[in-house]
C-alpha atoms as one frame of an Amber mdcrd trajectory, in Angstrom:
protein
  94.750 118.216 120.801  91.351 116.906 120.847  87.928 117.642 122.971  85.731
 115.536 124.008  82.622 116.869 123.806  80.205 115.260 126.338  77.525 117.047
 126.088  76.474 117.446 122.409  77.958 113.673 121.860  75.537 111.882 123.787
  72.718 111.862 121.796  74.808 111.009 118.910  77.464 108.177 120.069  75.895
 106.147 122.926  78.947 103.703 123.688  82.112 104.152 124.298  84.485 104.655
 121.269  86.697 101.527 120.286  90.150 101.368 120.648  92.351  98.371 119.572
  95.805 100.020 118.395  98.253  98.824 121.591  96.012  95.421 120.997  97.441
  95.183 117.491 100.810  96.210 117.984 101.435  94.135 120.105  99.426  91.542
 118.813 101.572  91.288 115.627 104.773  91.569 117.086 103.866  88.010 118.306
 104.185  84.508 116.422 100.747  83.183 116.324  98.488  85.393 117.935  94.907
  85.192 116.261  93.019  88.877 115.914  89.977  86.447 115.915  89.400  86.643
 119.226  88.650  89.717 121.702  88.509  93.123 120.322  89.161  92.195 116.460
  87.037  89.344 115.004  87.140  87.330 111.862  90.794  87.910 110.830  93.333
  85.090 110.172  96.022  84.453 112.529  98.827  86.308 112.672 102.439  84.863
 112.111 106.037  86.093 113.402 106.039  89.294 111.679 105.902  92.681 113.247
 103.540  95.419 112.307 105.827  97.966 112.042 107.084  95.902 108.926 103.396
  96.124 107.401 103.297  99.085 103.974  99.990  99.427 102.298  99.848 101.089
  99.228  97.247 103.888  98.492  95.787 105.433  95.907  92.799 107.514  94.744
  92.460 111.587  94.277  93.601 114.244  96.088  90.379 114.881  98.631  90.943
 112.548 100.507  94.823 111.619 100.179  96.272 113.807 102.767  99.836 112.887
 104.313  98.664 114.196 107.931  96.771 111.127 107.708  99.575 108.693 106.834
 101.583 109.916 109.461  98.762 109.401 111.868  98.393 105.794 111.130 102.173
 105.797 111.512 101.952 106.980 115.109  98.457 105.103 116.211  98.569 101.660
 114.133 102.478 101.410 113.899 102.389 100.412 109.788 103.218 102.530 106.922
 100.900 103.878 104.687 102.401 104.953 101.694  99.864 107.075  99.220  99.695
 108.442  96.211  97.296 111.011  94.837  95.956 111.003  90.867  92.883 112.738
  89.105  89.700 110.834  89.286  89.852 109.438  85.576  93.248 107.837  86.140
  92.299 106.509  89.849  89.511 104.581  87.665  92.059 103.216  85.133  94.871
 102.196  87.474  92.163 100.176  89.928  91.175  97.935  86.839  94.313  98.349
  84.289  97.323  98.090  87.220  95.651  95.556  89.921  98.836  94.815  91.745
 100.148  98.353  92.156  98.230  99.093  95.014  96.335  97.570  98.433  93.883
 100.273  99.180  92.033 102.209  96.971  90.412 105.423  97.608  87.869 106.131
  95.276  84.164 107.667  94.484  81.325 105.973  94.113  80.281 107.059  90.417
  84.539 104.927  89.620  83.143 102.248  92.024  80.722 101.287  89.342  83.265
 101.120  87.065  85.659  99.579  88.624  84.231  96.555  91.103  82.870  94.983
  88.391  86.490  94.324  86.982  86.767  91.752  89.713  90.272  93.669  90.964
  88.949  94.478  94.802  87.782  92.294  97.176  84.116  92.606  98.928  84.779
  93.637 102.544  83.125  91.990 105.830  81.389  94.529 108.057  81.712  92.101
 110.659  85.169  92.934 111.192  84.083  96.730 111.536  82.868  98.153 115.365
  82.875 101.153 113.706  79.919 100.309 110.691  77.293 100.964 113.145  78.109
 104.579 113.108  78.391 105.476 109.212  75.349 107.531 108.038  72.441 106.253
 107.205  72.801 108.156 103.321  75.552 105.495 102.940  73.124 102.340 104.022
  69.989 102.915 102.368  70.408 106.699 100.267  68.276 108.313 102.796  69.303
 111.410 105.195  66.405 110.901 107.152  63.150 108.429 107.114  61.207 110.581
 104.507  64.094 111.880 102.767  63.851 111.577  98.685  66.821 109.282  97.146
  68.611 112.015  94.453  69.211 111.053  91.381  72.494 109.487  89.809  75.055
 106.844  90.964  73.642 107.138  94.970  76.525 105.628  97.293  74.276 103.057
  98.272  73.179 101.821  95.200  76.537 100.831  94.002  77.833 100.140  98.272
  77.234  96.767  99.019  77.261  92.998  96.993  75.759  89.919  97.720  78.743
  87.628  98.394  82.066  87.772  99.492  83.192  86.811  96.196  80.291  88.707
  94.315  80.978  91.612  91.948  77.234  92.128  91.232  75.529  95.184  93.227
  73.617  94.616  95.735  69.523  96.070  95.708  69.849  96.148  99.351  71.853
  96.338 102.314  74.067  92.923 103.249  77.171  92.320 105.316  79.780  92.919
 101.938  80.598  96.150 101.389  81.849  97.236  97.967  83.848 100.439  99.843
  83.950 101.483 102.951  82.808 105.212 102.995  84.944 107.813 104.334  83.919
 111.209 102.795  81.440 113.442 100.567  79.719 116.781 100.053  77.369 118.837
  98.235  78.749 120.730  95.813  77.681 124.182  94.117  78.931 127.023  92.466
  81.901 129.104  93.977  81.394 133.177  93.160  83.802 136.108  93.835  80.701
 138.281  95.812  83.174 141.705  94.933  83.609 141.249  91.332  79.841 140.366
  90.768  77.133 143.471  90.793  73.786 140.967  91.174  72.622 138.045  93.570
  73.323 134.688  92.272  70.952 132.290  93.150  70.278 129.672  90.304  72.843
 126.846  88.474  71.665 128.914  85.343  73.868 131.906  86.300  77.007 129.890
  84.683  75.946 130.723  81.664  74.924 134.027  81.608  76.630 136.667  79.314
  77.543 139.061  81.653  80.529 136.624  82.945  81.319 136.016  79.479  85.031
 135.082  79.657  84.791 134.451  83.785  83.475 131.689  84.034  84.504 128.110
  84.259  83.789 124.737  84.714  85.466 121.440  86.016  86.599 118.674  82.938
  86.032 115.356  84.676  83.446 113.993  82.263  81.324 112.122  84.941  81.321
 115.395  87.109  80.791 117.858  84.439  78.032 116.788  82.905  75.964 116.890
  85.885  77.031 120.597  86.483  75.916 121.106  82.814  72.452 119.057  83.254
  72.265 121.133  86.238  72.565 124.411  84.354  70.725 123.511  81.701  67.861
 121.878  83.818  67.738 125.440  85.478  67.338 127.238  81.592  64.255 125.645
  81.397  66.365 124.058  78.166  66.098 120.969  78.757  63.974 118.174  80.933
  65.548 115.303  82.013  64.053 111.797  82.429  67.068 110.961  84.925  69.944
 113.508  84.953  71.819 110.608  86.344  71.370 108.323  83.301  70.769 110.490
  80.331  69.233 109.104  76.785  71.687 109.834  74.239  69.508 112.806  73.167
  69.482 114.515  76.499  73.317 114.538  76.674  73.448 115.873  72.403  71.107
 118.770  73.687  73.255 119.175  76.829  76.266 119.551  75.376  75.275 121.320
  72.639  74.190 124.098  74.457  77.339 124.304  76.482  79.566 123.833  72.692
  77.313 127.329  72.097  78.691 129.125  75.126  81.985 127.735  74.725  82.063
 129.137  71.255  80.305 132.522  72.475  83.296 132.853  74.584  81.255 132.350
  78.258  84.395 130.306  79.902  87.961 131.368  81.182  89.021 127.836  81.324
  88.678 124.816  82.518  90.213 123.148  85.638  90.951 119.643  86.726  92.702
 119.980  89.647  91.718 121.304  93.049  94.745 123.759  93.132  93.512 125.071
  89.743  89.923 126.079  90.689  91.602 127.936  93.344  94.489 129.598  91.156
  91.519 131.056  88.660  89.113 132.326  91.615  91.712 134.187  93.298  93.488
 135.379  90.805  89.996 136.631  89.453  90.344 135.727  86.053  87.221 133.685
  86.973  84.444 135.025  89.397  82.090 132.174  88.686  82.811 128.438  88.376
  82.417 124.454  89.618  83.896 124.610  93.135  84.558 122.558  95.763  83.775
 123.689  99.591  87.773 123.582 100.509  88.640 125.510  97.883  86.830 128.139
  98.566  88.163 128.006 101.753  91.904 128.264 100.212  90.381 131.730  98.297
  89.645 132.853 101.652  92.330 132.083 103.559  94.538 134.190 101.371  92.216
 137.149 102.526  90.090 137.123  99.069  85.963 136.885  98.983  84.797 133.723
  97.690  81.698 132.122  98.417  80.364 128.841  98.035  76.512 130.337  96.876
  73.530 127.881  98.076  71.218 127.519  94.520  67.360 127.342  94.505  67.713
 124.083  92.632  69.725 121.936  94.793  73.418 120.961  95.448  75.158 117.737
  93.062  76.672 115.865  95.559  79.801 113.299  95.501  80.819 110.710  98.132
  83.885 108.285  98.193  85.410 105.336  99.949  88.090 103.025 100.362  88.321
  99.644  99.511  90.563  96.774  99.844  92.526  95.716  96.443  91.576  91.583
  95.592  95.373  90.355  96.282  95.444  91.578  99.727  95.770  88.609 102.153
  97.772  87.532 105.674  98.653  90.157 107.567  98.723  93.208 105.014  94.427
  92.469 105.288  94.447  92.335 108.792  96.162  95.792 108.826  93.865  97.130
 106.113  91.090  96.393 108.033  92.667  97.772 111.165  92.941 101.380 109.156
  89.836 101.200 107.821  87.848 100.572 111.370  90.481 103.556 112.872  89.579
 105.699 110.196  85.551 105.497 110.893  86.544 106.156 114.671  86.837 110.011
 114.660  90.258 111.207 114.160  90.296 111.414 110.151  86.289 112.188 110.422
  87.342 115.560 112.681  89.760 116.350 109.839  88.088 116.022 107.277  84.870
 118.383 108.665  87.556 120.656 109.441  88.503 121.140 105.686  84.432 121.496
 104.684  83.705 117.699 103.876  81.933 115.368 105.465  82.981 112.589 107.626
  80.829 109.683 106.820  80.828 108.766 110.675  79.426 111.531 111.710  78.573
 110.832 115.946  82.890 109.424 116.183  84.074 112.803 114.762  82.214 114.991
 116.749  84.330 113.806 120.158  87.001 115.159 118.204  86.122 118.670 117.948
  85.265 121.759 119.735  81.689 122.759 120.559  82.334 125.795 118.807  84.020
 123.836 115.440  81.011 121.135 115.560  78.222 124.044 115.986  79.878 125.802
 112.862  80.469 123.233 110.263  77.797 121.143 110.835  75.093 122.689 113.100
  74.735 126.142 111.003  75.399 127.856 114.160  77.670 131.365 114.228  81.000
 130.833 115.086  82.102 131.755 118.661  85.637 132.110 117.942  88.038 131.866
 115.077  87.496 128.890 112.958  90.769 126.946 112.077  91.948 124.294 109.538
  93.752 121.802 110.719  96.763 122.849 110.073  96.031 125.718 111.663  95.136
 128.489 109.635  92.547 131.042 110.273  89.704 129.686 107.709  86.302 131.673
 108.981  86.443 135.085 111.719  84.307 134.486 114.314  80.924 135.378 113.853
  81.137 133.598 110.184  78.316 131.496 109.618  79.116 128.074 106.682  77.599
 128.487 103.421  74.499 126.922 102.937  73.610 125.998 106.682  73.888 122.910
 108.520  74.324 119.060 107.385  70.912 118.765 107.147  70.299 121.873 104.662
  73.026 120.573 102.748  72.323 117.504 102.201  69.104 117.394 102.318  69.065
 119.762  99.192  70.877 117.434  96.970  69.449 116.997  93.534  71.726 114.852
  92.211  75.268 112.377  92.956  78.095 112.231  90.364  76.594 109.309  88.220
  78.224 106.973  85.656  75.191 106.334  82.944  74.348 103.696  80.505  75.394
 105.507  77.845  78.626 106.411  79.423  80.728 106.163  76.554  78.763 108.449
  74.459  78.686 110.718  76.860  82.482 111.119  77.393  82.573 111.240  73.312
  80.800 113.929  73.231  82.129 115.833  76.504  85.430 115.982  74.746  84.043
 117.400  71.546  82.886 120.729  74.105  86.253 120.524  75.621  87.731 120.640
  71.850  85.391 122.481  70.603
């Protein structure tokens, strides 16, 4: 069930939302009705074929590849979407290596730069969006607000749009092709088990300190991990970076040297690729420091277990991701990707998402979807009134709980730096593995 919230919606979605899913049903049922006209502009016309017949493929991680969302385009769109859910290096293999496998990919920005360039997806028209004018601003032009500083690494934006619609050349500045459209991110910081650790922790630094020798841990995706480790580092005072998002070769030897040091000192439990991993080690408290993301520490919590997700003096890395469309997709199958695409910037998904401690890059169409109370927690800062629930459900926060590390505007205004894929990429993943073998 959803609420519409009138009254703290206004200022942020001023016309009414868009709704086109009877249109398109029906629409497609029907030998040579054009979605050019009306609601739905730009697409080709559609031929005797019904929608119901339409299966898109997806692919990207596990974030963001949730069934309860397949089965809601099932029910609102009428099409199946069938997806499948990988760790972030192979989602950047399969999009350029296995082209025809799949229709939609759901990926992050730092893969988008490796991956558009492979000429496998096609740029998308925001024309055919009604939903564009509502994605944030940190997706158009890297800024949270007017005087906002643009963090380091691969920024969304600066890897978001191209110049043509059959360009797979970045973009320097906003233009109507979009290389994804983008559906989620966060800022991301350290998780802690507050009863298993004596001190306030309050710097990226803390990783590494001796007294969690053996409980501590941190996540192996190379492009992700070694901004948690320039992070840490940075906050040592070890070493100064020109551009933790596009490290000389000599910033990453010194970077990873230090953390080949620790490693052999014994500082880490393990190391974890998977989502259900970093929350496997935390609760079991085998680790009571570590890379986290906000929804797992939720997971530690709702089994009844303190975990926090600890604010840092120097800043949260922060991730974002999209989807796009795959190069092959034509006819009908791209009218109905573009159909899911708009739906999914119109709320539902957005609500969903917040719900689970991300952020729904169309902010103003999920807030109709929640409760005052849900909306003032996760991104207002506010106290909660009542319980706070996932959506499946589940008790996540008591009332009175308050989210860790304030409002949007803390959050994300506090980022230092986005998961970045550097020049020197391949040395860089050379020498992450020699830690990881170390």
């Amino acid at each position: 069930m959803t609420t519409d919230n009138s009254k703290t919606t206004k200022n942020l979605l001023s016309t009414k939302e868009v709704t086109r899913r009877g249109f398109v049903k029906g629409a497609a049922a029907t030998a040579g009705v054009a979605i050019g006209s009306g609601a739905i502009t730009g697409f080709p016309t559609i031929w005797a074929q019904n929608i119901k017949d339409v299966t898109l493929r997806q692919f990207g991680t596990g974030v963001s590849n949730i069934n309860a969302v397949a089965d809601k385009v099932k029910e609102d769109l009428g099409f199946t979407l069938q997806m499948t859910a990988l760790d972030s290096d192979a989602v950047a293999q399969r999009a350029v290596t296995q082209p025809k496998s799949f229709d939609i990919a759901d990926i992050e920005y730092w893969i988008c730069k490796k991956v558009f360039p492979a000429g496998t997806m096609q740029p998308m028209d925001t024309t055919k969006l009604k939903n564009y004018q509502y994605i944030s601003k940190l997706f158009i032009d890297g800024k949270l607000t007017p005087d906002s500083e643009i963090a380091q690494g691969t920024a969304p934006h600066t890897v978001g749009f191209v110049e043509g619609a059959d360009s797979v050349e970045f973009a320097s500045a906003p233009t109507q092709w979009m290389t994804l459209v983008p559906t989620i991110y966060n800022a991301d910081t350290l998780g802690i088990r507050p009863d298993l650790i004596e001190r306030p922790i309050n710097s990226w630094a803390d990783l590494l300190d001796p007294a969690f020798k053996g409980k501590a841990s941190i996540l192996n995706i190379p492009s992700i991990g070694i901004m948690d480790a320039a992070m840490v580092c940075e906050a040592m005072g070890e070493v100064t970076y020109g551009d933790k998002g596009n490290m000389t070769q000599e910033e990453i030897d010194k970077t990873i040297a230090i953390m080949i040091d620790a490693k052999k000192a014994g500082q880490f439990r393990a190391f974890w690729k998977s989502f259900d991993e970093s929350v496997n080690l935390m609760a079991s408290g085998e680790v009571v420091i570590q890379s986290m993301w906000s929804p797992a520490v939720a997971a530690v919590r709702s089994k009844g277990i303190a975990c926090k997700y600890q604010p840092l003096k120097e800043g949260y890395r922060a991730w974002g991701g999209g989807i796009g469309l795959a190069k092959h997709l034509t006819g009908l199958e791209l009218a109905a990707a573009y159909e899911y695409i708009d739906w999914y910037l119109s709320g539902w998904v957005g609500a969903y998402l917040n719900r689970q401690g991300y952020y729904s890059a169309a902010p103003a169409t999920a807030q109709k979807f929640m409760s005052e109370d849900e909306w003032g927690f996760w991104m207002e800062g506010k106290e909660a009134q009542g319980d706070i629930l996932s959506p499946d459900g589940k008790v996540m926060e008591k009332a009175g709980a308050v989210r860790d590390g304030g409002s949007y505007e803390e959050r994300m205004g506090s980022v230092a730096c986005w998961n970045s894929v550097m020049d020197e990429n391949k040395h860089m993943v050379r020498k992450w593995n020699e830690f990881i073998a170390a």
